[in-house]
C-alpha positions in Angstrom: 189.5 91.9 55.7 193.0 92.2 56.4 195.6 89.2 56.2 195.6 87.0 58.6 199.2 87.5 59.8 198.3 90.8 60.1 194.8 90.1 62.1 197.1 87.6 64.3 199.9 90.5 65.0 197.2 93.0 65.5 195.4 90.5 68.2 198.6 90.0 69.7 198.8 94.2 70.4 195.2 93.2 72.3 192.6 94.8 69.1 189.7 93.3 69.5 188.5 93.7 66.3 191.4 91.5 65.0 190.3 88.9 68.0 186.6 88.7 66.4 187.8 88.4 62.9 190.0 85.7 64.0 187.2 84.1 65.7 184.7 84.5 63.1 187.0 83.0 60.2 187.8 79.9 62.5 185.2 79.0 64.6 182.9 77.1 62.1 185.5 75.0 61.7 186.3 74.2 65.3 183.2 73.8 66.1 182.4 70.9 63.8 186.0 69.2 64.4 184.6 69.0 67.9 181.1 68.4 67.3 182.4 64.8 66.1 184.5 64.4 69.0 181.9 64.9 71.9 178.4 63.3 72.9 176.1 66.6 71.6 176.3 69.6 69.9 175.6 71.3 73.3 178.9 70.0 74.7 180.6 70.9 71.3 179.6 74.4 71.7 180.7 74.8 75.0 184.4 73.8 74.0 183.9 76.0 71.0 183.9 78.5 73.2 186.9 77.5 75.6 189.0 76.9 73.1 188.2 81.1 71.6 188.5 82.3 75.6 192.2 80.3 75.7 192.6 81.5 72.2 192.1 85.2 73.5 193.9 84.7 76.9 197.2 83.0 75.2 196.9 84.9 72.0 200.1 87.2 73.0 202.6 84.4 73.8 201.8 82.8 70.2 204.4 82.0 67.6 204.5 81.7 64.0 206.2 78.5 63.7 205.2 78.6 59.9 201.9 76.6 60.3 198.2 77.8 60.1 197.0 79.5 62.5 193.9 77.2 62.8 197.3 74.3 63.2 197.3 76.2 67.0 193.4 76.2 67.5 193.3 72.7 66.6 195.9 71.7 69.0 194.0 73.5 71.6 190.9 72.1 70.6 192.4 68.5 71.0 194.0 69.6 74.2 190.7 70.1 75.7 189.2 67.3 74.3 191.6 65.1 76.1 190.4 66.8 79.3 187.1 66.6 78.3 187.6 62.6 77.8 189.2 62.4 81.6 186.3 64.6 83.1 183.7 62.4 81.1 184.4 58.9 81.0 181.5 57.5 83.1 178.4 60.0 81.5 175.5 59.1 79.2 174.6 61.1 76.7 172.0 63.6 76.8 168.7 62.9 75.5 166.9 65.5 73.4 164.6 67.8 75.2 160.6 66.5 74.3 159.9 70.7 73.7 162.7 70.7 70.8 161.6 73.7 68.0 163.1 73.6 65.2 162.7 75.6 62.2 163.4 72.7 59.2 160.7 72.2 56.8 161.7 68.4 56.5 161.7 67.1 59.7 162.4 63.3 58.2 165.2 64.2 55.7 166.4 66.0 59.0 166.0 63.1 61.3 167.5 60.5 59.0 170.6 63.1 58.9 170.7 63.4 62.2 170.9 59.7 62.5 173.8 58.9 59.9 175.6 62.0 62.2 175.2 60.1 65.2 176.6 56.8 63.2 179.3 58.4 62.2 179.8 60.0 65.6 179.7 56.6 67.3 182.3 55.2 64.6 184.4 57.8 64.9 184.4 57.7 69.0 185.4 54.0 68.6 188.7 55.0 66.7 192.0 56.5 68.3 192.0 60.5 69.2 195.0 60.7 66.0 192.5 59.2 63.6 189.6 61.0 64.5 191.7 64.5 64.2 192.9 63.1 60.8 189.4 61.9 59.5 188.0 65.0 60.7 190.1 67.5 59.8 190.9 65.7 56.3 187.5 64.7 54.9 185.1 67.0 56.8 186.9 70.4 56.8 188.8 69.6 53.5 192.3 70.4 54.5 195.0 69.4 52.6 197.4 67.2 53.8 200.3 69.6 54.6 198.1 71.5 57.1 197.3 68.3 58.5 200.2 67.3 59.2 201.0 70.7 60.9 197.6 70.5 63.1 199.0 67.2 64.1 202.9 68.1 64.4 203.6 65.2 62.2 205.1 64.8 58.6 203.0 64.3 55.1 204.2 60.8 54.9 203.3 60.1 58.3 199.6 61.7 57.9 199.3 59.6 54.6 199.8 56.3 56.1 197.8 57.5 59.1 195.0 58.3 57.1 195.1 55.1 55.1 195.1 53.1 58.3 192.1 55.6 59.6 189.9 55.0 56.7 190.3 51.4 57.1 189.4 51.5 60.6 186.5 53.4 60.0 185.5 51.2 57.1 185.4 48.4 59.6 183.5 50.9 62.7 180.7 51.4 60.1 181.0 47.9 58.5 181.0 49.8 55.0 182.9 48.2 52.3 185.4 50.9 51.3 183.2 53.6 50.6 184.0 55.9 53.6 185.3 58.8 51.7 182.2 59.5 49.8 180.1 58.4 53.1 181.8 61.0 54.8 181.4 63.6 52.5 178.0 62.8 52.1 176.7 63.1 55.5 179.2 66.2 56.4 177.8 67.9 53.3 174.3 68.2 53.8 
């Protein structure tokens, strides 16, 4: 695999081999920043997948400002977020299809993950867009602060505080008693 300044340059030209690297290295990532944005997975993927077609259709006019590249696909991803909020404020979830096949062999360790997902999910939907990128990016992708503060075009200090003031809201979301970083490592991790 080449470098990804190189794959990005090389995407720029229009390869699409560098397009589907770039896409394969990112888009796990994406997804699951979204995934705890949105009401279902189904939603999430569908966004997954706008923010890859924008990625390919503005991929020329990108510049290297110094950031990650994923800093860009983040700020895309949050871009259509917000539109996604606008478009959706008045829907109801979906509910889960009575014919669902799955392939786990523990359906209740599955379920009960599931359900501390959709906790989380609901705690995090109750806190402000700038938290939930921070909490999500910070705790559940494991990015280090500098490339958090470039996803969010703010500085390290800035994102400290943020994310002190984020983990405290949350705290109070899930009415946990300080024990939201382990919480969210826990049920992102499994």
């Amino acid at each position: 695999m080449q470098p990804e300044s190189a794959l990005i340059a090389a995407a720029r030209q229009g390869d699409r081999e560098a397009i589907s690297e770039l896409y394969e290295a990112h888009v796990q990532a994406i997804f699951r920043y979204i995934a705890y944005r949105v009401e279902s997975d189904v939603v999430a993927e569908d966004l997954t997948s706008e923010v890859f077609l924008r990625m390919v259709r503005n991929i020329a006019t990108y510049q290297d400002t110094g950031a990650p590249f994923a800093a860009w696909l983040y700020r895309i991803a949050a871009n259509l977020l917000t539109d996604h909020y606008r478009q959706n404020r008045h829907t109801s979830p979906d509910a889960l299809p009575e014919d669902l096949v799955t392939d786990e062999t523990d359906p209740f360790g599955r379920a009960a993950k599931a359900a501390e997902r959709d906790i989380l999910r609901g705690a995090l939907q109750t806190l402000s867009p700038d938290f939930q990128t921070l909490l999500i990016l910070r705790f559940m992708e494991g990015l280090p602060i500098a490339e958090v503060a470039a996803a969010m075009a703010k500085s390290e200090g800035a994102v400290r505080v943020m994310q002190h003031r984020a983990l405290k809201a949350l705290a109070q979301a899930l009415g946990a008693d300080g024990k939201v970083r382990s919480y969210l490592r826990g049920v992102t991790n499994g």
